[in-house]
The first five atom37 places (N, CA, C, CB, O) and aatype in JSON, in Angstrom:
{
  "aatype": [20, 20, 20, 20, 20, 20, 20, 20, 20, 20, 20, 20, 20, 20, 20, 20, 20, 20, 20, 20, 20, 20, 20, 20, 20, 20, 20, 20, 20, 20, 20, 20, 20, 20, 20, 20, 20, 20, 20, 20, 20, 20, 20, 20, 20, 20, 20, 20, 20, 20, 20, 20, 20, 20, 20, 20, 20, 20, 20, 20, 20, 20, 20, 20, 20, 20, 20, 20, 20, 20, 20, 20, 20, 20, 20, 20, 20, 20, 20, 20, 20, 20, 20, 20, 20, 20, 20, 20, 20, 20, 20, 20, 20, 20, 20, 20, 20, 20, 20, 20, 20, 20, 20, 20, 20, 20, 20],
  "atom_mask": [
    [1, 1, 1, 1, 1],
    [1, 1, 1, 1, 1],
    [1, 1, 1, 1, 1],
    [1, 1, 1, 1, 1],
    [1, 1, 1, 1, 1],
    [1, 1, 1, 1, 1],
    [1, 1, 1, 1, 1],
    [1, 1, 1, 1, 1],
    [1, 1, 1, 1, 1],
    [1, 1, 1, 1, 1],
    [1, 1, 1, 1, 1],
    [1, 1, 1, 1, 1],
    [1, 1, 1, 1, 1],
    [1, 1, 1, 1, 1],
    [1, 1, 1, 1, 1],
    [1, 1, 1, 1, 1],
    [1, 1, 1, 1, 1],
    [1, 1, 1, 1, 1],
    [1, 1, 1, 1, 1],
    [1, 1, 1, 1, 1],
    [1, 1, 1, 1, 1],
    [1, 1, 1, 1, 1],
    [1, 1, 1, 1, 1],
    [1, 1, 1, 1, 1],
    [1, 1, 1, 1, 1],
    [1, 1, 1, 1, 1],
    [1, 1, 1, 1, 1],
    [1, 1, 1, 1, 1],
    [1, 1, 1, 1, 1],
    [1, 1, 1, 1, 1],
    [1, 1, 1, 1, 1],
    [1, 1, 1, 1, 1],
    [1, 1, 1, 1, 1],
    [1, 1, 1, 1, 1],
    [1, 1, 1, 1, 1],
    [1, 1, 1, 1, 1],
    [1, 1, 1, 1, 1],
    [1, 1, 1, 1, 1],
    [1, 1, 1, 1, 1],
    [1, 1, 1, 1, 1],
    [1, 1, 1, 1, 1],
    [1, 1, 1, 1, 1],
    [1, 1, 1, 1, 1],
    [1, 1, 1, 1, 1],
    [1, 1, 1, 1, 1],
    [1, 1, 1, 1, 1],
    [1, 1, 1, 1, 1],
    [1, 1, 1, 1, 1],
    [1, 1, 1, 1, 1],
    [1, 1, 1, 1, 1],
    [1, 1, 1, 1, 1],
    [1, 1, 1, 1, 1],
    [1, 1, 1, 1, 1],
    [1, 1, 1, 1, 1],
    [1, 1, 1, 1, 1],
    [1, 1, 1, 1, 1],
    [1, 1, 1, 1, 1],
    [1, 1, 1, 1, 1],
    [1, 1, 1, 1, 1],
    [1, 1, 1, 1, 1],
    [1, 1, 1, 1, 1],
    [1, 1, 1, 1, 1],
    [1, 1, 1, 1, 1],
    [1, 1, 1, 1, 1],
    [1, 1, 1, 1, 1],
    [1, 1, 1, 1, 1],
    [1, 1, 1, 1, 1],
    [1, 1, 1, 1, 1],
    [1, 1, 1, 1, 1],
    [1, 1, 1, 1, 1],
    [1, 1, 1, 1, 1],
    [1, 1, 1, 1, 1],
    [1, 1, 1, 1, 1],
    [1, 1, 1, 1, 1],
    [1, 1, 1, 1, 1],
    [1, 1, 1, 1, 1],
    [1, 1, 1, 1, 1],
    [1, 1, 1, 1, 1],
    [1, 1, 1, 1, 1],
    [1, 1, 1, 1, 1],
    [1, 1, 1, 1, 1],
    [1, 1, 1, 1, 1],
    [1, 1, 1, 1, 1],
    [1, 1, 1, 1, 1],
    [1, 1, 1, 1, 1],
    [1, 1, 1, 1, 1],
    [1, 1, 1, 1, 1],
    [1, 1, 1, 1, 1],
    [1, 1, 1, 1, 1],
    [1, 1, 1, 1, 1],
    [1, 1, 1, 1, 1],
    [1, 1, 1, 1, 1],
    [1, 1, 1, 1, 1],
    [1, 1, 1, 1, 1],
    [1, 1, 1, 1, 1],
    [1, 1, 1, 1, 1],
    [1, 1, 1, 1, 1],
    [1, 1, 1, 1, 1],
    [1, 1, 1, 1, 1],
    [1, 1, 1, 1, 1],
    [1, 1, 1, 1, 1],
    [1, 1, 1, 1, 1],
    [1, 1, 1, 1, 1],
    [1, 1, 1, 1, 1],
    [1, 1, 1, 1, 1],
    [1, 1, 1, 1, 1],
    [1, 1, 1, 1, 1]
  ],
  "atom_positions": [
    [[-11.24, 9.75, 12.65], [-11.43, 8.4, 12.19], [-10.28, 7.5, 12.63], [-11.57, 8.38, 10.69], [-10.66, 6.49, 13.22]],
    [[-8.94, 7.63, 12.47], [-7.99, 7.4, 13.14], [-7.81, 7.08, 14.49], [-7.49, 8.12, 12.95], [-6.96, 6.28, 14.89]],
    [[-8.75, 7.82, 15.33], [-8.62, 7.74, 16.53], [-9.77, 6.37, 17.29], [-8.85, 9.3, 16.95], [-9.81, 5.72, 18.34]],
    [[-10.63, 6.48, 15.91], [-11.74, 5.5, 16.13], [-11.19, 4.08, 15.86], [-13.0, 5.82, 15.18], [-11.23, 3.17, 16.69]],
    [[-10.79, 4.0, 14.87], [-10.76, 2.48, 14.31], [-9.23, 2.02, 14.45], [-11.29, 2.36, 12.55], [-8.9, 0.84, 14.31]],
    [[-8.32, 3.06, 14.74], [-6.85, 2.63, 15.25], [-6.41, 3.11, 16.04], [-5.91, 2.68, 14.59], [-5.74, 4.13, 15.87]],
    [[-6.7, 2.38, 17.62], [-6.51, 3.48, 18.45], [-4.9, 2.54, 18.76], [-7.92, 3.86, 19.89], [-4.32, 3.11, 19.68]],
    [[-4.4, 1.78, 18.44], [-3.02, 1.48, 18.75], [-2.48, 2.53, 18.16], [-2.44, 0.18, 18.3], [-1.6, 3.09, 18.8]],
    [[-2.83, 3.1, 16.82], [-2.03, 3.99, 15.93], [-1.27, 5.03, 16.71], [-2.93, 4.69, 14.92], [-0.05, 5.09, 16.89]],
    [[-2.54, 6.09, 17.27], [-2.22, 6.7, 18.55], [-1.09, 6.84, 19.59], [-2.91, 6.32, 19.08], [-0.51, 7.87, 19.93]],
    [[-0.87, 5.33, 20.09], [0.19, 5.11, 20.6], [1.38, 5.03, 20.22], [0.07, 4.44, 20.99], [2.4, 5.3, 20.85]],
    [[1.28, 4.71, 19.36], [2.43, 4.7, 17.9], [2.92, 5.56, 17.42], [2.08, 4.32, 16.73], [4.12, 5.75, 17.6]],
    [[2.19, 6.4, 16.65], [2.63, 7.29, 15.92], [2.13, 8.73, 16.84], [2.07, 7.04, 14.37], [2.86, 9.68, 16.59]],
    [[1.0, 9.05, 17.87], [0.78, 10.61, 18.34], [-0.43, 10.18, 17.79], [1.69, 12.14, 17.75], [-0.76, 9.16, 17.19]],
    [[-1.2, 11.52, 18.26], [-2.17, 12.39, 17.65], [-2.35, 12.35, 16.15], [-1.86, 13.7, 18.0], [-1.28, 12.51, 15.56]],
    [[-3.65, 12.14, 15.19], [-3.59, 12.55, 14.09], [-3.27, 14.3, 13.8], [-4.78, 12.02, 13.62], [-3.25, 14.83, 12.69]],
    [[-3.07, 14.88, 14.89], [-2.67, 16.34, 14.62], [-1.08, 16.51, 14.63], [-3.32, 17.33, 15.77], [-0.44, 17.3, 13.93]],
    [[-0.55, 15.57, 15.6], [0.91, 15.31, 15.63], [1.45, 14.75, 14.25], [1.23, 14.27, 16.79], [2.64, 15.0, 14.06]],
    [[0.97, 14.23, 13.51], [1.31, 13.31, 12.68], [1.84, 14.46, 11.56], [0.07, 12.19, 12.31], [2.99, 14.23, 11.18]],
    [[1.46, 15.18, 11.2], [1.43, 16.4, 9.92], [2.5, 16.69, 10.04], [0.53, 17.72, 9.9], [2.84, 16.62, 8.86]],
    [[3.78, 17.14, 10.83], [5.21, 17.5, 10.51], [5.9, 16.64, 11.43], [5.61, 19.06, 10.7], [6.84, 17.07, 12.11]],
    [[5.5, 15.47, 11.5], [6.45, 14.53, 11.78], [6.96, 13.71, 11.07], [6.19, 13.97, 12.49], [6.39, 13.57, 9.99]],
    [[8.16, 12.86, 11.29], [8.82, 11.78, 10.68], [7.88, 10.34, 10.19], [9.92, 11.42, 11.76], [8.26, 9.32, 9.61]],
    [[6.94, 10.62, 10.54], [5.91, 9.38, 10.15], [4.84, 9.76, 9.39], [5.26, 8.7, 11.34], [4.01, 8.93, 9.0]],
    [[4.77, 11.05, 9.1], [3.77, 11.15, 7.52], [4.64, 11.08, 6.85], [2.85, 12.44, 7.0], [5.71, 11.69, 6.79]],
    [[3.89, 9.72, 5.89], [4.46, 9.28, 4.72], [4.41, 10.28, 3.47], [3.8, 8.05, 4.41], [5.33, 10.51, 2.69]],
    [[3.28, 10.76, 3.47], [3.47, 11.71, 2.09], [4.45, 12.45, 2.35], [2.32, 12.67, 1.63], [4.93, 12.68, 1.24]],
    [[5.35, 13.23, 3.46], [6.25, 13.86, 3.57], [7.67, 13.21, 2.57], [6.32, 13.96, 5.03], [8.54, 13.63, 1.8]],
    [[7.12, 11.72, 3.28], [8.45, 11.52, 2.63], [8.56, 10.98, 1.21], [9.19, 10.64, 3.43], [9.6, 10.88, 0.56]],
    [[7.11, 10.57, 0.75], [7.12, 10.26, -0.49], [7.76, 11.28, -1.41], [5.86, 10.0, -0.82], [8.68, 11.12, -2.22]],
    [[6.69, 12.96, -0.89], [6.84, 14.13, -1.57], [8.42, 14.17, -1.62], [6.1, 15.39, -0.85], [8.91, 14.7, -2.62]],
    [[9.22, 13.7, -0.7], [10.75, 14.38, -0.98], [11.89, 13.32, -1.91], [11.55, 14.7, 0.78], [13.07, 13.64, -2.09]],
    [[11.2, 11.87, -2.48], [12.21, 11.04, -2.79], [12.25, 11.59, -4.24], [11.96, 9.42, -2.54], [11.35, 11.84, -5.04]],
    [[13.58, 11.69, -4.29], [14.4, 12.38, -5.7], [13.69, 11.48, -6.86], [16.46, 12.11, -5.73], [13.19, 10.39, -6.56]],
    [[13.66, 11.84, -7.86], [13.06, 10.93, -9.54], [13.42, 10.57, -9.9], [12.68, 11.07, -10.6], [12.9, 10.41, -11.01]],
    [[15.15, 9.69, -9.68], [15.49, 8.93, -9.88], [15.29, 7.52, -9.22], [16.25, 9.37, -9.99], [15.37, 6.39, -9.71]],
    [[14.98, 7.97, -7.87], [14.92, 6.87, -7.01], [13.19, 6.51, -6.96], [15.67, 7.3, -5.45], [12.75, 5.59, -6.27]],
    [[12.35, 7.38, -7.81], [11.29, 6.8, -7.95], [10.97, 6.0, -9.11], [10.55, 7.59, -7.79], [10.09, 5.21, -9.45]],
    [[11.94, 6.47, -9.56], [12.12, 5.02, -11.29], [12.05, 4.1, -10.55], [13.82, 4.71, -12.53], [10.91, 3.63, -10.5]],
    [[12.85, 3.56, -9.85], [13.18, 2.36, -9.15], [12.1, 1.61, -8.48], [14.11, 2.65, -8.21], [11.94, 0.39, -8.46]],
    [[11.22, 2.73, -7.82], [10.41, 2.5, -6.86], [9.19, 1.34, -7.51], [9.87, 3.99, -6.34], [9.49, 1.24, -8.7]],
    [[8.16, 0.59, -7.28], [6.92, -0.18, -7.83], [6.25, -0.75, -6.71], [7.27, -1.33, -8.85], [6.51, -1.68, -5.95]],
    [[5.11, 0.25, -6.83], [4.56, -0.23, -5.87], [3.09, -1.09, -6.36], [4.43, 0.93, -4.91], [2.56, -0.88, -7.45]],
    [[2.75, -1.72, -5.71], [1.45, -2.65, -5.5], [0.1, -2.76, -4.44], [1.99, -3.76, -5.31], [0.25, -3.36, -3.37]],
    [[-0.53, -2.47, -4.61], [-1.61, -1.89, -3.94], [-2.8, -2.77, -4.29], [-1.81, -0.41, -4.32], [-3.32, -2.95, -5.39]],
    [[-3.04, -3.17, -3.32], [-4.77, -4.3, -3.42], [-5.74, -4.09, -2.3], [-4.5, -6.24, -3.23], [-5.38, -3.57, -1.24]],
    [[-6.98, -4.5, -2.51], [-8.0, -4.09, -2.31], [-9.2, -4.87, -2.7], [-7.92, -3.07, -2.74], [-9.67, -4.81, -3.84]],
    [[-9.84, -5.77, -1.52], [-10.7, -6.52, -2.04], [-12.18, -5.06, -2.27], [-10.92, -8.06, -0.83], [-11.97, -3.96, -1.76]],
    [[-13.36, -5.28, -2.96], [-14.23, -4.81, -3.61], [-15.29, -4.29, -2.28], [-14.72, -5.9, -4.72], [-16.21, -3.5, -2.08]],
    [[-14.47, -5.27, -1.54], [-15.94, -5.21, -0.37], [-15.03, -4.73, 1.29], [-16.99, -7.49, -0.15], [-15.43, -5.09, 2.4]],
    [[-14.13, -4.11, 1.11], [-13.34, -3.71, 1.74], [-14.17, -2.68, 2.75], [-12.31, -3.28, 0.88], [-14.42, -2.76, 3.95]],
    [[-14.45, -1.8, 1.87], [-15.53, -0.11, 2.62], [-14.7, 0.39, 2.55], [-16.32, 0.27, 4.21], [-14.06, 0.24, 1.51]],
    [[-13.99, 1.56, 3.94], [-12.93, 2.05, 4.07], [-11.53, 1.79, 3.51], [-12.94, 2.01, 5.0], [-10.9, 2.24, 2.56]],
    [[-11.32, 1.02, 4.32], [-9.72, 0.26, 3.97], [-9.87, 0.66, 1.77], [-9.79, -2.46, 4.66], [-9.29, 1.57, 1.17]],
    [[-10.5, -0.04, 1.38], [-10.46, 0.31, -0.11], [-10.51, 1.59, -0.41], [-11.46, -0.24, -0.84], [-9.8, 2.01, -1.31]],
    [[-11.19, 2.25, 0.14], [-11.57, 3.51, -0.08], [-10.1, 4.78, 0.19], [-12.95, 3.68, 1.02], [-9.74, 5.89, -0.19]],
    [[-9.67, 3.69, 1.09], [-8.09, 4.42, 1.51], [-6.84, 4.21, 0.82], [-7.63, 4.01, 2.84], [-5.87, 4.97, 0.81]],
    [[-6.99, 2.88, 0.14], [-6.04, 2.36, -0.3], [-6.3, 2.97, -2.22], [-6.1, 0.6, 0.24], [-5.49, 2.66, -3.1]],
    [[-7.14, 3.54, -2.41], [-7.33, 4.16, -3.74], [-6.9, 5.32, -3.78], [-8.55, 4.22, -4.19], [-6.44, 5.94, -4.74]],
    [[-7.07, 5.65, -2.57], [-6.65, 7.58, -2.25], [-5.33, 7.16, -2.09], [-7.38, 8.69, -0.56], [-4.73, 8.02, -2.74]],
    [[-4.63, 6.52, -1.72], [-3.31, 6.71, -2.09], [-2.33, 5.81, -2.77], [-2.83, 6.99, -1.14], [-1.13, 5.66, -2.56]],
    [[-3.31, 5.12, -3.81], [-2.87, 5.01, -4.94], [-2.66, 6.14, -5.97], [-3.54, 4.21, -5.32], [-1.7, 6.2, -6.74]],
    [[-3.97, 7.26, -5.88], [-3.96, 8.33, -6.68], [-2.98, 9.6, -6.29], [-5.32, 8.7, -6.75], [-2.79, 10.57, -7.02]],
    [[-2.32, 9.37, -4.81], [-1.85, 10.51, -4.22], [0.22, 10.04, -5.04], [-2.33, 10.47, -1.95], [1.13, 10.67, -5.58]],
    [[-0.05, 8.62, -4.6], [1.3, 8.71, -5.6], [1.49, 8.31, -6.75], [2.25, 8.19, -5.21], [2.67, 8.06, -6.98]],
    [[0.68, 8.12, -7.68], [0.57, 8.14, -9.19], [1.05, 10.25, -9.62], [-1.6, 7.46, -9.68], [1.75, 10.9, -10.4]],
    [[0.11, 10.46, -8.49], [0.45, 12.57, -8.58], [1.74, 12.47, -7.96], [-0.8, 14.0, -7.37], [2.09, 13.65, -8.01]],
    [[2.53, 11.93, -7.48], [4.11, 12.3, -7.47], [4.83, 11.33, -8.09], [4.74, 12.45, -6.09], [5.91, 11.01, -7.59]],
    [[4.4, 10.71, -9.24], [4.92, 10.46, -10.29], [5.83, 8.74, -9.77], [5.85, 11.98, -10.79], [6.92, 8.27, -10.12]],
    [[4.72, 8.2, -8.77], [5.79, 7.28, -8.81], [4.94, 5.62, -9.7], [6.42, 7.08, -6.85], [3.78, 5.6, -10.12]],
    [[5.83, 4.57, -9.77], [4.94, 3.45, -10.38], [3.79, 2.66, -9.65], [5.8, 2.46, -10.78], [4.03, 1.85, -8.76]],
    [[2.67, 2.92, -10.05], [1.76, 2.4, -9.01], [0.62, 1.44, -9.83], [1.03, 3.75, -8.15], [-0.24, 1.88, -10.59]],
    [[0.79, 0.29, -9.55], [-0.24, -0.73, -9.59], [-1.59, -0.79, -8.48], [0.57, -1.99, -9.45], [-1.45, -0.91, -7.26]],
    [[-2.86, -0.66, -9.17], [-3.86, -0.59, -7.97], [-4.76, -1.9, -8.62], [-4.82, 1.16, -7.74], [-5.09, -1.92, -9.8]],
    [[-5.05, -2.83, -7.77], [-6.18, -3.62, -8.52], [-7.19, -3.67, -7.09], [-5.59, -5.42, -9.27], [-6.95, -3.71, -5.89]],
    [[-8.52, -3.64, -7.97], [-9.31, -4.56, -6.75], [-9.95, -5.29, -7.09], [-10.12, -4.08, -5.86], [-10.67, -5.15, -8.09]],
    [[-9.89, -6.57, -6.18], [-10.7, -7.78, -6.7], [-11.8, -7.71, -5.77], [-9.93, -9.28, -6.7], [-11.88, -7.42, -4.58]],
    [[-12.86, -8.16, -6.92], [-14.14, -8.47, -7.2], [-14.57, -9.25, -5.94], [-14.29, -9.23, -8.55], [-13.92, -10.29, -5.81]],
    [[-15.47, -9.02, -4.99], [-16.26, -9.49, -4.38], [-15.16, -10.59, -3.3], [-17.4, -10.07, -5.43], [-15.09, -11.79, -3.05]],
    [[-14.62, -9.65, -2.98], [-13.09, -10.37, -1.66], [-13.63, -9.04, -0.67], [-10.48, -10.19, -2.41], [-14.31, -8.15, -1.17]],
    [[-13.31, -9.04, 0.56], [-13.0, -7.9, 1.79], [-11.81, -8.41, 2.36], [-14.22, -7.73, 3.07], [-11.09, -9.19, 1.73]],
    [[-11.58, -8.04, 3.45], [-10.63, -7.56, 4.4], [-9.93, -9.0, 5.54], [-11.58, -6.25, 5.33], [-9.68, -9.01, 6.74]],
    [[-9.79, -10.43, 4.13], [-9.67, -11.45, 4.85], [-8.21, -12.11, 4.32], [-10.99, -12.32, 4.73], [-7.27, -11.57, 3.73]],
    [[-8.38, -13.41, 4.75], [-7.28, -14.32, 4.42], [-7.84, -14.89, 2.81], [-7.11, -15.67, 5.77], [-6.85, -15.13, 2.12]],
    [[-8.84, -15.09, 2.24], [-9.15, -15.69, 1.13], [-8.45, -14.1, 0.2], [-11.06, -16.27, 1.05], [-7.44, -14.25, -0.49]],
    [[-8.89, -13.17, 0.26], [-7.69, -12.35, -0.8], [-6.41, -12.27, -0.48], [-7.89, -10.9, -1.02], [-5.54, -12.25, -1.35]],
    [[-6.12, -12.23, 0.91], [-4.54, -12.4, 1.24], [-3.93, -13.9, 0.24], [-4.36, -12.73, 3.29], [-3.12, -13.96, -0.69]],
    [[-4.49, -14.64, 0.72], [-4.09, -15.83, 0.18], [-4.26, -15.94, -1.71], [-5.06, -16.94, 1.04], [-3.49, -16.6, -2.4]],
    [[-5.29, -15.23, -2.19], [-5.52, -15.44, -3.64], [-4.63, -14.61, -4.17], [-6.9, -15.18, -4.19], [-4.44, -14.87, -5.35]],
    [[-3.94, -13.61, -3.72], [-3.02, -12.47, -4.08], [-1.58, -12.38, -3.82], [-3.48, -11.42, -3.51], [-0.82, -11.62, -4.42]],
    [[-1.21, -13.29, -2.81], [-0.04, -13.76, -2.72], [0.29, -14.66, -3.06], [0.31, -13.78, -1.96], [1.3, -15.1, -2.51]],
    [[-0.36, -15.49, -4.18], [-0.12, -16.54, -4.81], [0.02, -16.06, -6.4], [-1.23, -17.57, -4.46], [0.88, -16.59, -7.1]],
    [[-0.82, -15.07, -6.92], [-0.75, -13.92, -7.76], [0.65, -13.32, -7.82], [-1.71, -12.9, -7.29], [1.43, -13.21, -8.77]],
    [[0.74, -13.02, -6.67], [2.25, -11.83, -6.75], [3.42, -12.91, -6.93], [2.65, -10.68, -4.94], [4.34, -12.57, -7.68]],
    [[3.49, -14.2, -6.31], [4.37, -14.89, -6.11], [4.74, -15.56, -7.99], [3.84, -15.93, -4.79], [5.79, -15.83, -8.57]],
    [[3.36, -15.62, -8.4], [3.54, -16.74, -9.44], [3.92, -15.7, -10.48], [2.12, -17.82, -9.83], [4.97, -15.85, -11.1]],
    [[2.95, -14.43, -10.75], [2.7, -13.75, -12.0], [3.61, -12.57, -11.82], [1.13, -13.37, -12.27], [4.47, -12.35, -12.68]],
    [[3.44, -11.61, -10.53], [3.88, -10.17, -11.06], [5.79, -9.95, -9.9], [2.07, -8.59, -10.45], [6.71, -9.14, -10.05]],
    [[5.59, -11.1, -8.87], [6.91, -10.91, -8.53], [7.63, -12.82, -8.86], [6.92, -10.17, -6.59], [7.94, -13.46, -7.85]],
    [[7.8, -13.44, -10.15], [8.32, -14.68, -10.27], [9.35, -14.91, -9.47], [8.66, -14.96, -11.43], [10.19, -14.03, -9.29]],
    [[9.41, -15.97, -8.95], [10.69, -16.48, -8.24], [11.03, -18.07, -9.14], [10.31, -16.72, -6.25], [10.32, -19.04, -9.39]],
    [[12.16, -17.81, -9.38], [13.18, -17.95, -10.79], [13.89, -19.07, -9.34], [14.42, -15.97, -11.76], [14.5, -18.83, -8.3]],
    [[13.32, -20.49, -10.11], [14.16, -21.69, -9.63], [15.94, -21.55, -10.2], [13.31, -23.24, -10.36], [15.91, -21.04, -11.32]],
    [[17.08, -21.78, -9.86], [18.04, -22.34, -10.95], [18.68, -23.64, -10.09], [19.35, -21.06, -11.51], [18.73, -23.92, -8.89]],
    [[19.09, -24.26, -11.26], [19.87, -25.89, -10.73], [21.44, -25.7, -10.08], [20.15, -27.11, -12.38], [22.34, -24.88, -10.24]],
    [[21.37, -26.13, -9.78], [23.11, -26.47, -9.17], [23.98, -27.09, -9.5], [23.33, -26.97, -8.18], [23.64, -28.24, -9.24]],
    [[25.02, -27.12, -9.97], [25.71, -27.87, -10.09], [26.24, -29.03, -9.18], [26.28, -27.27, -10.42], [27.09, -29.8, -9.61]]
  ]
}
């Protein structure tokens, strides 16, 4: 599937057979970050409803690191896919609600 729908990947990263004990599977390295440094960690994960795949991928590894215990936010919104109208409705979300950016005055 990899080879189908990302064939830049390929070039990038190898073979999806290369990929398994190399420096670029991520679960490798998720699996090895110490539990302290996954306190720290928060991740955010979105997914419009009408995604197909891409959602379907982005749930599987929401669930793969919730199982190594790290903080994981998954939402998917309702009747969005794989465009700029959820990019845009969700980074206005993250900006306003779940990551605030805190004006202060100057003297």
């Amino acid at each position: 599937m990899i080879k189908d729908n990302f064939p830049i990947y390929n070039s990038t990263f190898g073979s999806p057979d290369e990929l398994v004990n190399s420096k670029h599977n991520i679960y490798d390295v998720a699996k090895n970050i110490s539990g302290n440094t996954k306190t720290k960690m928060r991740f955010i994960l979105i997914a419009g409803s009408e995604e197909g795949f891409i959602r379907e991928r982005v749930e599987k590894d929401a669930e793969i690191l919730r199982e190594l215990e790290f903080n994981v936010e998954y939402r998917c919104i309702k009747k969005y896919g794989h465009n700029y109208e959820l990019w845009d409705k969700m980074l206005s979300v993250l900006l306003n609600e779940i990551l605030p950016l805190r004006r202060y005055e100057h003297d």
